[in-house]
N, C-alpha and C positions, 0 to 999 in steps of 0.2 A: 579586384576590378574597380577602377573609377565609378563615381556617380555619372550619370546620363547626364548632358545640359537637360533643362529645362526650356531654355528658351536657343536658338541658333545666332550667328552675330548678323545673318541678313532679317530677321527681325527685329534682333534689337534694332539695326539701320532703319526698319521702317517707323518703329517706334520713336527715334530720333529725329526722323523727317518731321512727323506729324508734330514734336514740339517745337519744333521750329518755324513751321508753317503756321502754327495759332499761338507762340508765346514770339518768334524771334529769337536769333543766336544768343542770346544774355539768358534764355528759358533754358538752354539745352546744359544740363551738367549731368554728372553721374549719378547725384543723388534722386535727379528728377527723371531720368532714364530708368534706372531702377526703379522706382513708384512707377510710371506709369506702366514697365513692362513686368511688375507684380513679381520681381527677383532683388535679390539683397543688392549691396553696391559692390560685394566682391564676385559677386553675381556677370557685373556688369564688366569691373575690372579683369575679368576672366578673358574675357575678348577685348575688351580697349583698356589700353593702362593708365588710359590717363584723356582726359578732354581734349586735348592735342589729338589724341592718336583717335578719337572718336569722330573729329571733324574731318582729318583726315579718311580716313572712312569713308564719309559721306559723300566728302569732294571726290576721293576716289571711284565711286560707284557713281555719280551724276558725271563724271568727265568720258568714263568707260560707256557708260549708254551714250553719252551724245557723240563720242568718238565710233562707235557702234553703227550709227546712222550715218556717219562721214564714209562710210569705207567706197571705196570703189573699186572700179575696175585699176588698174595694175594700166599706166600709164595716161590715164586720165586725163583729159583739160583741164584750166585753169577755170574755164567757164565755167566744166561741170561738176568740179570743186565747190564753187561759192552758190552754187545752183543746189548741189545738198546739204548747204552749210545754210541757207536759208530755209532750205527744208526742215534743217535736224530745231534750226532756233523756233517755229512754228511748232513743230510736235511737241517741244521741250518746254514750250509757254505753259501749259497748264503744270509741269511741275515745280517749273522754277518760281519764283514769287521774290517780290523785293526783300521776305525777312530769308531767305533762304541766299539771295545774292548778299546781303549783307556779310550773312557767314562766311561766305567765300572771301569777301573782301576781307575782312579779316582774318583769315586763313594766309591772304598774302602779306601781312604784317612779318612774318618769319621770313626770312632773307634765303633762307633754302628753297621755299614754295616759292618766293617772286623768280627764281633762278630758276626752275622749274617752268614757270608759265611764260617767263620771257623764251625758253628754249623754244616752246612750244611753237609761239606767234612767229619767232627767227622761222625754223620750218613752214610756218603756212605762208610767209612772204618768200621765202623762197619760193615754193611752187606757183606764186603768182608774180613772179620776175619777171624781167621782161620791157622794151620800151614800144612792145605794141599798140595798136589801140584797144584791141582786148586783154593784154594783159593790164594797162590802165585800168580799165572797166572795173575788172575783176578783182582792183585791188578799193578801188572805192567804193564797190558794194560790197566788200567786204568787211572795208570800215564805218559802210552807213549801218550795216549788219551789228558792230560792235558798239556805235554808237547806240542806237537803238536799246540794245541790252541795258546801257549805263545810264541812258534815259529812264525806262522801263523800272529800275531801280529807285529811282525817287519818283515814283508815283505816276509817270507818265498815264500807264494804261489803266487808270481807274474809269474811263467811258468804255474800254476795251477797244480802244483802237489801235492799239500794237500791230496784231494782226495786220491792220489794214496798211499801218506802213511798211513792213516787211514786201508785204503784197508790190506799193509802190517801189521799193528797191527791185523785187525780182523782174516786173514790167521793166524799168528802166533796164537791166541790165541784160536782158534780149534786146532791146531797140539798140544798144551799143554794140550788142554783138552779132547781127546778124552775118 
C-alpha cells in the first residue's frame, strides 16, 4: 500500500495563495511551496507537475468560487446577471488583491488560457445581447465592473474605496433599469 499524502492538493492551494498574497506571483514556485507547506518538492510535484499546472490550480479554484456565486436561476435576466456579478466582485474583494490578479494576468500570457477567458467573456456578452436599453445598461455595468477590477490592479483601492465604486455602478444600474 502507498504512503498517505501528508499534506491534500486543496491545502497545498491554500498555501500557494497565502505566498502570493504576501510575496506576489514571482514568490510562488515549487520550491517555496514546498518550504512553506513543510513537504519535499516532490512532495509538491505530486499534485502540481509543474508551476504552470500550480497556477492553474489556483485560477481554476478562484474562477470556480466566483462562478459559484454567478449561478442563477435557469433563465435569468441580464439585469440579474450583472446584479450578482457585482455581488460575486464585492464578496471576492477581500480575496483577490493586486499580487494575486497579477498572477492571473500572467496566467493569460499562454494563448490556450487567453482562448479560454476570451470564450468566457464571448458567453457573458451573449447573455447581455440585445439593442435594449437594459440590455445596454447591463453591458456597461458590466464593463464598469471589469474596468474596476483592472483598476483595482494597479493600486486603485489602497483608501479602500473599490467597494464604494462598485456600489456606484450597482445604484446606477437600477436607475437604468427600472
Amino acid at each position: 500500500m502507498g504512503r498517505k499524502p501528508t499534506i491534500t492538493r486543496n491545502r497545498l492551494l491554500d498555501v500557494a495563495e497565502e505566498i502570493v498574497r504576501t510575496g506576489g506571483g514571482a514568490a510562488l514556485t515549487i520550491g517555496a511551496l514546498a518550504q512553506a507547506a513543510g513537504i519535499s518538492k516532490g512532495g509538491v510535484q505530486y499534485s502540481f507537475a509543474s508551476k504552470d499546472d500550480l497556477v492553474r490550480g489556483l485560477i481554476d479554484r478562484w474562477t470556480s468560487q466566483f462562478d459559484a456565486m454567478l449561478e442563477g436561476e435557469a433563465g435569468d435576466d441580464p439585469v440579474a446577471f450583472v446584479r450578482r456579478y457585482i455581488a460575486a466582485a464585492k464578496a471576492s474583494q477581500q480575496a483577490m488583491n493586486a499580487k494575486m490578479a497579477g498572477l492571473l494576468v500572467s496566467h493569460l500570457e499562454d494563448p490556450a488560457n487567453r482562448r479560454e477567458t476570451r470564450d468566457w467573456y464571448r458567453g457573458v456578452f451573449d447573455l447581455l445581447g440585445g439593442s435594449s436599453p437594459d440590455a445596454q445598461a447591463t453591458r456597461v455595468a458590466f464593463l464598469a465592473v471589469e474596468g474596476l477590477f483592472l483598476l483595482r490592479m494597479n493600486g486603485i483601492d489602497e483608501d479602500g474605496v473599490w467597494t464604494d465604486f462598485l456600489d456606484d455602478v450597482e445604484v446606477v444600474l437600477a436607475r437604468l433599469t427600472i
